[in-house]
Structures are given as structure tokens and as C-alpha cells.
C-alpha positions, 0 to 999 in steps of 0.5 A: 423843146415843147414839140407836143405844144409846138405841134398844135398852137404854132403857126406852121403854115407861116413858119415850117410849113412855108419853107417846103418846096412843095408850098409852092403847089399849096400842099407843104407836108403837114409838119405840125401834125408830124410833129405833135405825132412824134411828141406824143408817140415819143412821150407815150412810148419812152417817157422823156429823155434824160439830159446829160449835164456837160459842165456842172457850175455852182452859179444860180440863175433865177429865170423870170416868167414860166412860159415858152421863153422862160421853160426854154431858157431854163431846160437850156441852162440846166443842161448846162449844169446851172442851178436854176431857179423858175420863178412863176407869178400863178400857182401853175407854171407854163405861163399863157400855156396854161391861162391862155390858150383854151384845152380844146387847142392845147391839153393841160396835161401836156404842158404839165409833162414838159414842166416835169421834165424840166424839173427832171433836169433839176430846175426848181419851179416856184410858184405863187411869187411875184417878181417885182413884188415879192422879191425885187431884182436886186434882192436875188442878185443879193441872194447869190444868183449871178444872173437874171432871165426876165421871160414875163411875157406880154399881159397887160390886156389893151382896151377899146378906151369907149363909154361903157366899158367898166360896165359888169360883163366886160372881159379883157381876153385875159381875163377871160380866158384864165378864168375858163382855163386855168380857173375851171370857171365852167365848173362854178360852184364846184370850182371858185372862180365864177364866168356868166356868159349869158346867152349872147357874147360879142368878142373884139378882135382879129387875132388867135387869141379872139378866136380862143374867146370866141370858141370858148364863150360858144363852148359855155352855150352862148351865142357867139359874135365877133367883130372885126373892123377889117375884112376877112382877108386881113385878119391876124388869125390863122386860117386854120382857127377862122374855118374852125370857128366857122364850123362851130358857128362863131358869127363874124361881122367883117368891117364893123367897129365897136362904138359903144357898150350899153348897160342896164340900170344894173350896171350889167352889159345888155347891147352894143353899138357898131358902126360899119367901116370901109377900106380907105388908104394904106395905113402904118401897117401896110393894110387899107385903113378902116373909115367908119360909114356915117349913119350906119350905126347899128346895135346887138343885144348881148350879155358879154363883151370880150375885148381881144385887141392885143396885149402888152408888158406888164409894167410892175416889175420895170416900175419896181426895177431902177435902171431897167430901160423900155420903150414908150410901149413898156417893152423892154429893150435888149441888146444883141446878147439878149442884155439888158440896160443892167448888167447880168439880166437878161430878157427874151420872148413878148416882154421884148417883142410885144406878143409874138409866137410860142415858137419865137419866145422859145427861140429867144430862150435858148438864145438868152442862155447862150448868152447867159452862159457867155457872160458867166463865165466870162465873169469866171475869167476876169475873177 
């Protein structure tokens, strides 16, 4: 599944790409570019292949969250012959393929071909309905699916928690992101959803989903700083993102950290305060730790602030969800069926990992509809 999107957002150089012989040379085969070929020769050429259901059941499923996890887990199942229904919170499926990665890594019109395909092979999508608030759990239990797919993702946004931060002109990542991608803000007042980024964007973070910030606020005719407070070589980001970066003139500041965000009398973001940072001992995750430089504090003038540091679940659907059981951090926990802490609901991809990979979620699909399976007709069985 998704091998047009795999082909262009995965991390092949860590995953597929590191397990060829020649890795070893520093020259794998470019698996990624392979198969982002095939997938669009293939969908050009022929269209996409028509599935053949194995085992037609009456037994619905409602599927939870219409990204990677929640597309896989439902292309499987309905192979299978379930009745699936995908619930998706946004009026357009394919979760943060759609709102967040930017057009420029991933064309929209190719997550819009691999969600008709799955609604070729009968699953009917729902948009515009918010799991946990327009229906509960327990509701479609009570409507008649048999079993529950939570694929919700992981996108509640964190924050730097410093003085200034609810001024005008700062952005979560998400929202950012959404508003420019999904939103078509660059197109305001044509499009509704107005994003002023002024002429200077200052982007927090090291990771893919910073650098998608960054390339998209330079793209919007800023211009663009991001600040890391780790070195280069220790960034999350893919290589392959940091050069692009560079190439378009993305600016990085490489052991700084953010200390506070300055607004004018208007409330409106004008600067930011850094302060410059060295290595110090091994930390948790195994890199030096960051100690700040005293006396170095330094400030850059800007009109935005992205704020990029990772995300997490989203905790609406376990507040409104008795029984359903996470960890401190909101992630929910699974056994090694996929399972739950309630019986028939399953879950699989970020809402159970933290944010992770488009290629891991999908893994986590396909297994959850192996177990779903099991388990529905296990219940067959026992009636």
C-alpha cells in the first residue's frame, strides 16, 4: 500500500536503503526513487488493481483516524470482506498526509488516488466526524460494528512552555502546517484561512516535520531561521531534508536555544531571545546534553515564531473513553494482538508509539487487521 507516498516521505536511507549489501560502500540502490517510479508508472499506466475479497463477512468495523495506520488497517480489512467504515475528523482523508507534510515532498493528488482506491475496495469514508465527540466508542459498539481500529495519530502539538509564547504570531508545527496545506492559506483572501508570515520566520526544532516548517514559511517569501539546540550531527532530520534546506537558504543556528519570545505593544511577535548552548554529559537519550553558555544571550528580530519540538496524542477521545488505558504520556497502551485495555478495540501507528514513521504506522495497520480478524472470528466461533 501507499508506495507513491512511501517512495517520497520514508526514511529509506535508515529503513530499506540500510539493509542493502552495497550500504556498505555508502552507495545502496536508491530504493526510494524505485519505487515512487514504479508507483506512479504503475497508477499512470494501468490505474490501480482491483482486489479480490476472500471471504465476504457481514461484521462492520469502523476504523479511527484516516492516516497511514488507519488507510492501511482499512484496505486490509476489506480485502478481507469486512464492512468498513473510516471515520476521519477533517473534511479530507489522509491524516497528517494531507495537513502535514508540505505539496512540494508529497503531491496532494497522490494521497487523494490511494484514498480512492480504498474506496474502490468499498470502505466508506466519513468525513467531518470527531470520534470521541460526535460519536463515542461505545456508541458504535452500539450501532453494530464488532470492532473498533483507533489510528488517531499523534497531534497534539508540545510547546516550549517560556514568557511570550501565546503572543500573535506563534505556530505550533501543526498548526502551521494545516493552515498552508490543507488550508491553501498562501492563496488568502481567495482561500479563508488567512498565515502572515511577515518577512522574517524563526522555526524551533530538529526534526522532518521543522524542516517542512521552515521550507514552507521560506516558500511564503520569508526569511527563514532555525534554531536547533544540539549540533548539526545530531539532528532527528533526515540528511537528505537538512541539504535541501540549505540549498534554499534555510539559516541554522546549531547549539542555541530559545529563551524567550518578545511581542510589541500590540501583542504581535517582533524578536526572540536565544541563548548559545555546549555539549555536556550523556543524557537519556544517549546524546551529549545541552548546557547553556552563560552570558551569551543573544536576540533576532522576527515576525513569526514556529514552534516544531514533537508531538503527542491527542487526548479527547481517551478523556471521553471509560477504561481505555495510557500511559502518563497519553499514548495508549496495546498488548501483542494490537488489543487494547477494551475488549474489540484495537489501536496501532503514533497513538501508540508517539510520532513515528509513515512506513511503521502502516506496519501497525496491517497487523491490527490481522488481529482484528482473528479476533472476529474467534467471536464467530464461541456463538
Amino acid at each position: 500500500y501507499l508506495p507513491a507516498i512511501c517512495g517520497r516521505v520514508c526514511p529509506q536511507e535508515e529503513q530499506c536503503e540500510a539493509m542493502c549489501v552495497l550500504s556498505k560502500k555508502k552507495m545502496p540502490i536508491n530504493i526510494g526513487a524505485l519505487e515512487r517510479y514504479a508507483a506512479d508508472h504503475g497508477v499512470k499506466k494501468d490505474g490501480h488493481p482491483s482486489s479480490i475479497v476472500y471471504r465476504p463477512s457481514s461484521d462492520k468495523v469502523a476504523v479511527v483516524g484516516s492516516g497511514p495506520a488507519g488507510l492501511t488497517c482499512s484496505a486490509e480489512l476489506a480485502k478481507m470482506g469486512y464492512r468498513v467504515t473510516l471515520f476521519e475528523s477533517l473534511h479530507v482523508p489522509g491524516g497528517v498526509l494531507v495537513y502535514g507534510i508540505p505539496e512540494f515532498r508529497l503531491p496532494k493528488n497522490i494521497v487523494k488516488e490511494e484514498v480512492e482506491y480504498i474506496k474502490n475496495l468499498g470502505v466508506d469514508v466519513k468525513p467531518n466526524i470527531l470520534i470521541g465527540k460526535t460519536f463515542t466508542i461505545e456508541q458504535l459498539f452500539k450501532d453494530g460494528y464488532k470492532a473498533v481500529f483507533l489510528g488517531t495519530g499523534a497531534g497534539l502539538p508540545n510547546f516550549l512552555n517560556i514568557d511570550g509564547e501565546n503572543a500573535a504570531g506563534v505556530y505550533s508545527a501543526n498548526e502551521f502546517l494545516t493552515r498552508v496545506n490543507l488550508m491553501k492559506a498562501y492563496g488568502f483572501p481567495k482561500n479563508a484561512t488567512p498565515v502572515n508570515v511577515g518577512n522574517a520566520v524563526i522555526v524551533i526544532g530538529g526534526g522532518n516535520v521543522a524542516l517542512d516548517s521552515a521550507r514552507s514559511a521560506k516558500r511564503l517569501g520569508a526569511r527563514v531561521v532555525l534554531a536547533y539546540r544540539r549540533t548539526e550531527a545530531q539532528m532527528p532530520a533526515r540528511a537528505e531534508e537538512i541539504e535541501n534546506a540549505k540549498e534554499e537558504g534555510i539559516e541554522f543556528l546549531f547549539l542555541t536555544a530559545p529563551k524567550k519570545i518578545l511581542a510589541d505593544e500590540n501583542g504581535r511577535v517582533k524578536g526572540m531571545e536565544f541563548i548559545k548552548m555546549e555539549l555536556g554529559d550523556t543524557d537519556q537519550s544517549g546524546r551529549p546534553r545541552p548546557v547553556a553558555i552563560k552570558g551569551s544571550d543573544f536576540l533576532i528580530e522576527c515576525q513569526t515564531v514556529i514552534v516544531a519540538i514533537g508531538q503527542s496524542p491527542n487526548p479527547l477521545l481517551f478523556k471521553a473513553t471509560k477504561d481505555l488505558k495510557t500511559t502518563e504520556e497519553g499514548i495508549i497502551m496495546v498488548d501483542g494482538h494490537s488489543m487494547t485495555s477494551i475488549p474489540g478495540v484495537f489501536a496501532g501507528g503514533d497513538v501508540t508509539t508517539g510520532a513515528a514513521t509513515v512506513i511503521s504506522a502502516m506496519g501497525a495497520g496491517k497487523k491490527a487487521a490481522r488481529e482484528i480478524d482473528k479476533y472476529l472470528l474467534n467471536l464467530a466461533d464461541r456463538s
